[in-house]
C-alpha positions in Angstrom: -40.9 -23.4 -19.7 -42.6 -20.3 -20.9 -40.2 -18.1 -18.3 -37.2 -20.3 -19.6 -37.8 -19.3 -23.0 -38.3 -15.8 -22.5 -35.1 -15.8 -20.5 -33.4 -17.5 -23.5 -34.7 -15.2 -26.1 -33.9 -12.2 -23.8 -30.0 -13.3 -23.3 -29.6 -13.7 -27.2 -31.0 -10.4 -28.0 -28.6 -8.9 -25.4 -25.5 -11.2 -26.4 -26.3 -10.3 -30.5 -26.8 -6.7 -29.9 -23.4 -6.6 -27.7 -21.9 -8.8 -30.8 -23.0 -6.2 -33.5 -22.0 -2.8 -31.2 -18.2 -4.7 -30.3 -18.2 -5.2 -34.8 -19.1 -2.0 -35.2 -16.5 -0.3 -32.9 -13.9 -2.3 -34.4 -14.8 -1.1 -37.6 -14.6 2.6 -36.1 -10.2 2.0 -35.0 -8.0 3.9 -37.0 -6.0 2.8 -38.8 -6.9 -0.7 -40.1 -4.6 -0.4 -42.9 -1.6 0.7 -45.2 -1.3 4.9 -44.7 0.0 6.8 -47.7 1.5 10.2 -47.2 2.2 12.1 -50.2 5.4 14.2 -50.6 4.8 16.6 -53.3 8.6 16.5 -53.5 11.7 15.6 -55.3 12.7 11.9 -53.3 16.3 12.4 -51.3 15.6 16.0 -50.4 15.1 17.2 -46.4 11.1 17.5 -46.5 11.4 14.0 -47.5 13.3 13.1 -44.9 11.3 14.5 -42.4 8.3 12.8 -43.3 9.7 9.5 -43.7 11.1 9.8 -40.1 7.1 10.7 -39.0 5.9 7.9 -41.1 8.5 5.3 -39.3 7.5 6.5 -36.0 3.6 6.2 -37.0 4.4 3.0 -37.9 6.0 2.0 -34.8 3.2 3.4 -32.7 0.2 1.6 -34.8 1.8 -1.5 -36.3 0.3 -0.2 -40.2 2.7 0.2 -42.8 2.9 4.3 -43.0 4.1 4.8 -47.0 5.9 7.8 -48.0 4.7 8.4 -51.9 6.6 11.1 -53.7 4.7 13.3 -56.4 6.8 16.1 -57.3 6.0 18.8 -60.3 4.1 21.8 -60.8 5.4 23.6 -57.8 3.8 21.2 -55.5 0.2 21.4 -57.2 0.2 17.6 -58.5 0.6 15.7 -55.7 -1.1 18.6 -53.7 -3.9 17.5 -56.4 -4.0 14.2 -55.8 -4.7 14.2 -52.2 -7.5 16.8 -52.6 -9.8 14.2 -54.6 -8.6 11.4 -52.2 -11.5 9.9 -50.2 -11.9 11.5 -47.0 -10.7 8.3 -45.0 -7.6 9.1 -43.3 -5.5 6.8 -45.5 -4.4 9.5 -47.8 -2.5 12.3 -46.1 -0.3 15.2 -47.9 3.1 16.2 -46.9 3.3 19.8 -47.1 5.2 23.2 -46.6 4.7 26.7 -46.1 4.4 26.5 -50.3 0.8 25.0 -49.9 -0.6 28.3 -48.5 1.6 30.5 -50.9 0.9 29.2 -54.1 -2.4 30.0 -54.4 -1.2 33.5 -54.4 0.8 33.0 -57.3 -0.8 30.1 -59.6 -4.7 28.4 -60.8 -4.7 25.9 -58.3 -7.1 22.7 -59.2 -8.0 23.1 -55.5 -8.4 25.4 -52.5 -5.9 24.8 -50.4 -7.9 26.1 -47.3 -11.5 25.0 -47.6 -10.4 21.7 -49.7 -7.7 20.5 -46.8 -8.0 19.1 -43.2 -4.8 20.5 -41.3 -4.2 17.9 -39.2 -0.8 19.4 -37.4 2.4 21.0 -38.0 6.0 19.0 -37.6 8.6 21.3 -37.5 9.9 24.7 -38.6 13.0 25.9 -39.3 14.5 29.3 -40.4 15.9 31.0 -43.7 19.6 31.2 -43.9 21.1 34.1 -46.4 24.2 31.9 -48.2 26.6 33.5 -50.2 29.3 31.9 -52.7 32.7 31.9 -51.1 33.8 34.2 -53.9 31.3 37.1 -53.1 33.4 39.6 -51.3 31.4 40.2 -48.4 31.7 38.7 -44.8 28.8 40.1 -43.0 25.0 41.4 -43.8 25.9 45.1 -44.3 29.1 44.8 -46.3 26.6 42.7 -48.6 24.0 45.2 -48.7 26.7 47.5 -49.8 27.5 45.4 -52.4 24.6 44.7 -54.2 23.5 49.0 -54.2 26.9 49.4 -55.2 25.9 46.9 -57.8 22.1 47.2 -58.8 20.6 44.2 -60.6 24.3 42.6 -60.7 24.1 39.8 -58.0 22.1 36.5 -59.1 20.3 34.7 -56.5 19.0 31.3 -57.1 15.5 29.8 -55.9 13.9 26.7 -55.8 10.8 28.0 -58.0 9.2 31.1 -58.2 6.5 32.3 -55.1 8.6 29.4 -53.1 10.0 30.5 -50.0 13.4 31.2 -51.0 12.0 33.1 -53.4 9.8 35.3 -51.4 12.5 35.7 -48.4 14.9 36.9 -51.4 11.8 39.3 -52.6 11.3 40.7 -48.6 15.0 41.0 -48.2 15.1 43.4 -51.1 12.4 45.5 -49.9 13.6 45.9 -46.0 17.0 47.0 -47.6 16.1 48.6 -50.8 18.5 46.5 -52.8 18.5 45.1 -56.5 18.9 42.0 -57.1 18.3 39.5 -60.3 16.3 36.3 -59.9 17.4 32.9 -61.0 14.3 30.2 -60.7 15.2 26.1 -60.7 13.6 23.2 -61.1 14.0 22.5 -57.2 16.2 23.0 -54.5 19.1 20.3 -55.0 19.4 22.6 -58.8 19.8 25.6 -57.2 22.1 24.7 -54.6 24.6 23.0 -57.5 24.7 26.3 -59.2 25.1 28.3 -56.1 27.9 25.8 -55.2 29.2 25.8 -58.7 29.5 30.0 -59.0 26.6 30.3 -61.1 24.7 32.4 -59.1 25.9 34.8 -56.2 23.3 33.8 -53.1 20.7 32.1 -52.3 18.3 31.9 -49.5 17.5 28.8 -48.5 16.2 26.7 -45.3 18.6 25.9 -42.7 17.7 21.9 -43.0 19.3 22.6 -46.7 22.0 24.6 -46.3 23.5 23.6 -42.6 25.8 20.1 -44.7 27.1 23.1 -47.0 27.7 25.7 -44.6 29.4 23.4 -42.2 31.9 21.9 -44.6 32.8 25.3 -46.5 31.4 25.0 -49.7 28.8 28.1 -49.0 29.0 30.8 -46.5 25.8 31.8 -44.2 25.9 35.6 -43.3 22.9 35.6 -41.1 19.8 33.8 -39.8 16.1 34.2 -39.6 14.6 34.0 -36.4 15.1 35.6 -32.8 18.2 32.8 -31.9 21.0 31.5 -33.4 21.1 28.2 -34.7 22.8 25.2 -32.5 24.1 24.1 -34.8 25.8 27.1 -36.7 26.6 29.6 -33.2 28.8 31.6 -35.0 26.1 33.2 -37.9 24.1 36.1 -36.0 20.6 36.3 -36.8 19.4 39.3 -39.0 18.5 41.2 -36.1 22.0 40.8 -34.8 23.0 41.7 -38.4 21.5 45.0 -38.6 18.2 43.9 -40.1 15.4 43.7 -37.7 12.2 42.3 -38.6 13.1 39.6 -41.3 10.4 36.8 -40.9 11.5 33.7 -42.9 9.8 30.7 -40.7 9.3 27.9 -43.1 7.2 25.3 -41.4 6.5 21.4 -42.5 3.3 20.0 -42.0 0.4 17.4 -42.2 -3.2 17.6 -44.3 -6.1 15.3 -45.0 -8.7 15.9 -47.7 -11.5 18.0 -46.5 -14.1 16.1 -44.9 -11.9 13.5 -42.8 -13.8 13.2 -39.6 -12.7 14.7 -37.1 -11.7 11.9 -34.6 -9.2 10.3 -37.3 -7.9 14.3 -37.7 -7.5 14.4 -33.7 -5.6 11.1 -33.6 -3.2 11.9 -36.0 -2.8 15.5 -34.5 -2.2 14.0 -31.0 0.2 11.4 -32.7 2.1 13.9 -34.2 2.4 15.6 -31.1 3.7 12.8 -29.0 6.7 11.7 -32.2 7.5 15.5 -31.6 8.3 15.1 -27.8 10.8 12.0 -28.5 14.4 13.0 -27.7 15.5 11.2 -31.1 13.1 12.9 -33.0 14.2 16.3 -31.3 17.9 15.7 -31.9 17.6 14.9 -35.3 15.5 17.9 -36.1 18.1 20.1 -33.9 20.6 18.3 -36.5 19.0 20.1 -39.0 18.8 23.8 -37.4 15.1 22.6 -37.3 12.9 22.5 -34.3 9.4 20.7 -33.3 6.6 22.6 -34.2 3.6 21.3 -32.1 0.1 22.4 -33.3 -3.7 21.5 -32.9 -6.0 21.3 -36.0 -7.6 24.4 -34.8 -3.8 26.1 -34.3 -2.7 24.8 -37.3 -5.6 26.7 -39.2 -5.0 30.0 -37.8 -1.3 29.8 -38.7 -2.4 28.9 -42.8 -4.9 31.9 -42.5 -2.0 34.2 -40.9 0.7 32.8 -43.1 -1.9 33.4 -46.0 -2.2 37.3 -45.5 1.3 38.0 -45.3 2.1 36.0 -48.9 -0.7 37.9 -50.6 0.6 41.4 -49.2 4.7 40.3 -50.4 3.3 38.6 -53.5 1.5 41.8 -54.5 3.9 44.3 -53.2 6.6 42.7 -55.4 4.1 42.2 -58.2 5.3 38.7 -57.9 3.9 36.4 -60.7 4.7 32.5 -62.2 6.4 32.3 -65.4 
C-alpha cells in the first residue's frame, strides 16, 4: 500500500506539473486576440491601403481580427504618439513610412523614434515620380530644368507637409540641378494632388503608388522616375538617370513598429509573417499595380536601414536649412 501511494502521489505531481507547463505555453501563443495597427494617416489614401491588405492577410494566417485604426495629424507624430506609450504586448503596432525617421529632423517629437520603437519589418518601397501639370511646357527632365533657371523661384511645387518626402525629394532635386523653385505645403497628399490637378501649383513629387491612377489617365504628366528601373507599370517614363540626372535617391519605404520593449519572439513572428504575405503572388501583383515592390526585411535589417535613412535626412534637412512652420 505504502508503494501504491507513493506511486499515486508521484503520477499526480508529474500529471499537475505537465498541466501547469501545457497552461503556461498556451499563455505564451501570439496572438490571443484582436491586433490594432495604427495608421498615422488620412483613411482612403495608398499607405492605408497597404496596410489594410497586411492586416487581411494577418488575419487570414492567425484567425484574430487584425484592425486598421487611423490617427492622422501632426505630420504623423499623434498616432506615432500613441503607439509609443502602448504596452509592449504585440497588440499595438504602428503603420509607418520613411516620415517616422525624418521627422525627428525637423519637429519636438514626444518620442524617439529609434530607441522608443521595435522595427519589426519593412512591406514595400516604392520610388518618387517628378509630375508636372499638363500645362507646364516641358516634355522631358532637362527641358524642365531649363525652365525653372529660366524662371527662378517661379514654378510652385506642392507637398504633402513640410520635411515629408515629397518635400525633401523636391529639396534634393533643387540642389543636384541648382534650380529655384517655391514650396507649396498641404494638409496631406489627396490636397496637394487636387491643386496640382487643378493648376494651382506647377509639380509635384510624389510616390509612384499616388501618382501612377493620375499619370495613367492624363490628368498629370511623369517626366522621370527614381530608382535604377523603370516602372512596369509606366515603361514609357525613363528614370532620372536615363533623364540626365544621376544619383537622385527618392526610395520611400512602408513599414511595421512595436513599442520598445516587445519581446523579441512576438517581434520575430510578425517579421517572419510579414515576410511570407510578401512572397504571395496576389500580394506582389497588387503592389506591382502600384509601381510598388516587396520590401523584405529582418528586425536587425530593418534597423540599419532607419539608422542609414536617418543620416541622409539630417545632412538634406540641414543642407537646405529645412525647418517646420
Amino acid at each position: 500500500m505504502k508503494i501504491m501511494t507513493s506511486a499515486y502521489f508521484l503520477a499526480l505531481a508529474i500529471f499537475t506539473c505537465a498541466v501547469f507547463a501545457g497552461g503556461a505555453g498556451a499563455q505564451q501563443v501570439y496572438p490571443t486576440r484582436a491586433i490594432r495597427i495604427v495608421s498615422p494617416y488620412t483613411a482612403g489614401g495608398s499607405s492605408g491601403n497597404q496596410a489594410r491588405l497586411l492586416a487581411r492577410k494577418l488575419n487570414e494566417a492567425w484567425g484574430q481580427p487584425v484592425i486598421v485604426d487611423d490617427r492622422p495629424g501632426g505630420n504623423t507624430i499623434i498616432g506615432s504618439e500613441f503607439v509609443a506609450k502602448s504596452a509592449p504586448d504585440g497588440y499595438t503596432l504602428l503603420w509607418q513610412t520613411s516620415a517616422h525617421i525624418s521627422n525627428p529632423h525637423l519637429f519636438r517629437t514626444p518620442y524617439d523614434a529609434l530607441k522608443d520603437f521595435a522595427p519589426v519589418a519593412t512591406f514595400s518601397s516604392t520610388e518618387q515620380l517628378l509630375l508636372l501639370h499638363p500645362s507646364v511646357p516641358a516634355e522631358n527632365l532637362q527641358q524642365f530644368i531649363a525652365l525653372a533657371k529660366s524662371k527662378p523661384g517661379k514654378l510652385n511645387y506642392a507637398s504633402s507637409g513640410i520635411g515629408g518626402i515629397p518635400h525633401l525629394s523636391a529639396e534634393l532635386f533643387a540642389n543636384m540641378t541648382g534650380v529655384k523653385i517655391q514650396h507649396v505645403p498641404y494638409k496631406g497628399v489627396s490636397q496637394a494632388t487636387t491643386d496640382l490637378i487643378g493648376g494651382q501649383v506647377q509639380f509635384a513629387f510624389q510616390s509612384s503608388v499616388t501618382a501612377i491612377p493620375f499619370v495613367q489617365s492624363g490628368k498629370l504628366k511623369a517626366l522621370a522616375v527614381s530608382g535604377d528601373k523603370r516602372l512596369s507599370v509606366l515603361p514609357d517614363v525613363p528614370t532620372f538617370a536615363e533623364a540626365g540626372l544621376t544619383g537622385f535617391d527618392a526610395k520611400f519605404w512602408f513599414g511595421i513598429f512595436a513599442p520598445a520593449g516587445t519581446p523579441k519572439g512576438i517581434v520575430d513572428k510578425l517579421s517572419a509573417e510579414v515576410a511570407k504575405v510578401l512572397a504571395m503572388p496576389d500580394v506582389k501583383a497588387y503592389l506591382a499595380a502600384q509601381g510598388a515592390e516587396p520590401f523584405v526585411t529582418t528586425p536587425d535589417q530593418f534597423s540599419t536601414v532607419l539608422n542609414v535613412d536617418s543620416a541622409k535626412y539630417e545632412k538634406l534637412i540641414k543642407a537646405n536649412d529645412i525647418k517646420a512652420e
